[in-house]
N, C-alpha and C positions, 0 to 999 in steps of 0.2 A: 538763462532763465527761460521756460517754456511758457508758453500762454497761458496755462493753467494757473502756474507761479504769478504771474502777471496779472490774470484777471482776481486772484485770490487778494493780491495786494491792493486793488483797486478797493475791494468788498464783494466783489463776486463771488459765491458761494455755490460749486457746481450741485447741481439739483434745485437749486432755491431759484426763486425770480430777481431777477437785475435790480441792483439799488434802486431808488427810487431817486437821487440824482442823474442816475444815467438813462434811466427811462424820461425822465424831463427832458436830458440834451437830444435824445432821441428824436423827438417828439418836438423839441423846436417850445418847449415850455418851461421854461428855467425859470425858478422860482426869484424875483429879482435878478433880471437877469442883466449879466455885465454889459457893460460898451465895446469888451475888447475880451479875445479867449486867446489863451495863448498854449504853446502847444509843444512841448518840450519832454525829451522824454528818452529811455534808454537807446544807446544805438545799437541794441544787440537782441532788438524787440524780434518775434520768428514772423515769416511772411504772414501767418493768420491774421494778426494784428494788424494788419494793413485794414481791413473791412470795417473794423472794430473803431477804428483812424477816423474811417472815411466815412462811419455814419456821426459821428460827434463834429465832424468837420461841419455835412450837409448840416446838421440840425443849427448850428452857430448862425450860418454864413443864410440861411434861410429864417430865421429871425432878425438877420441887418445886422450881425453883430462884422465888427472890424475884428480878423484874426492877424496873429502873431505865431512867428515862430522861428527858427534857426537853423542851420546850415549844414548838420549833419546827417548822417546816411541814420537807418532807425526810427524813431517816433518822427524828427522833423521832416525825413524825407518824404512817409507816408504823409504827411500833412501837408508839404509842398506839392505834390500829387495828383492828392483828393481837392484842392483849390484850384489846381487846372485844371483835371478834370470836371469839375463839377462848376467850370463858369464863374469860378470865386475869387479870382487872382487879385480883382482891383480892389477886395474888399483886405488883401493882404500886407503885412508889410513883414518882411525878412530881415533878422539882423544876422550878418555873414560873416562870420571871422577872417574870411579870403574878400579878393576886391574883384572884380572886372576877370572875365575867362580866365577866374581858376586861381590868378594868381596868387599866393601865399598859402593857397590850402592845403591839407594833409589829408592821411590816408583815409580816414572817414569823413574827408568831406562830400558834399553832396552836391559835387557838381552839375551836374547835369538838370538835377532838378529844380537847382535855385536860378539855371541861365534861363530855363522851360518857364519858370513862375515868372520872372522881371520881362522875356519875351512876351509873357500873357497879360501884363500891365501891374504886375505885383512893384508896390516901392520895395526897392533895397536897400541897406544899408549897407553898404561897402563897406570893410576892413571895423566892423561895428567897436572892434576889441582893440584898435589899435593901430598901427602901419604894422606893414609887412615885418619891420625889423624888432617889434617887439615879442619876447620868447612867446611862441604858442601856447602854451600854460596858462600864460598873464594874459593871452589875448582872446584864449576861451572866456577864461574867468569875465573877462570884461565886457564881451559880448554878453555871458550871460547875464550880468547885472544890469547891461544896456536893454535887453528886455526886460527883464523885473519891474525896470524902473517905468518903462513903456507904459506896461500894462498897472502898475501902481499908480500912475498918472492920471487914467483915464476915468471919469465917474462912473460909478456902479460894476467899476474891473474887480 
């Protein structure tokens, strides 16, 4: 899917001005805004969308918000990234479907970036989906409900 596809699914409308939710995260002014942003998203997002990542990141994590997110290459990796980058690591917490240097993870994991975030003071959640010996399938699946429930947890998520 190209950026254009992506920002169109979003509500972006090329020629028009940016929703007026994304100009809030921008901007660090979200209307009621959560405890907790999480951050999940295609792993097949094109490198543009990294920028696109990394200013909704900045705008979160510069309001005090606690971010969330997961352990794949694509939307999370962009967002494990932009929270090193941008000095936000301890405001993060990662849930991993793989545990400790790599182990369990598959082709699209993102390693490198979730070892980079937990070196930068990011909590992680090691093997979030399950031990290593449960099918990867079930172990995504489960990771990703272990976020959901995260951010459903938190007041004003």
């Amino acid at each position: 899917m190209s950026l254009e596809s992506h920002r169109r699914y979003l509500g972006f409308v090329p020629g028009e001005p940016w929703p007026d939710w994304a100009l809030a995260c921008q901007a660090g002014r979200v209307p009621f805004p959560p405890a907790a942003v999480g951050f999940a998203g295609s792993r097949s997002l094109p490198d543009e969308a990294e920028s696109l990542v990394r200013r909704v990141v900045r705008g979160a994590a510069a309001a005090g918000r606690s971010l969330a997110t997961g352990c794949a290459v694509g939307a999370d990796a962009f967002a494990l990234r932009a929270a090193v980058d941008l000095r936000a690591a301890e405001q993060l917490t990662v849930f991993s479907a793989f545990g400790p240097y790599g182990f369990g993870a598959w082709r699209d994991s993102a390693i490198g970036p979730v070892l980079n975030a937990a070196k930068a003071g990011a909590k992680v959640r090691w093997f979030a989906g399950g031990p290593e010996a449960v099918d990867l399938r079930a172990r995504l699946a489960a990771r990703t409900f272990a976020l959901v429930s995260f951010l459903a947890c938190r007041p004003g998520s």
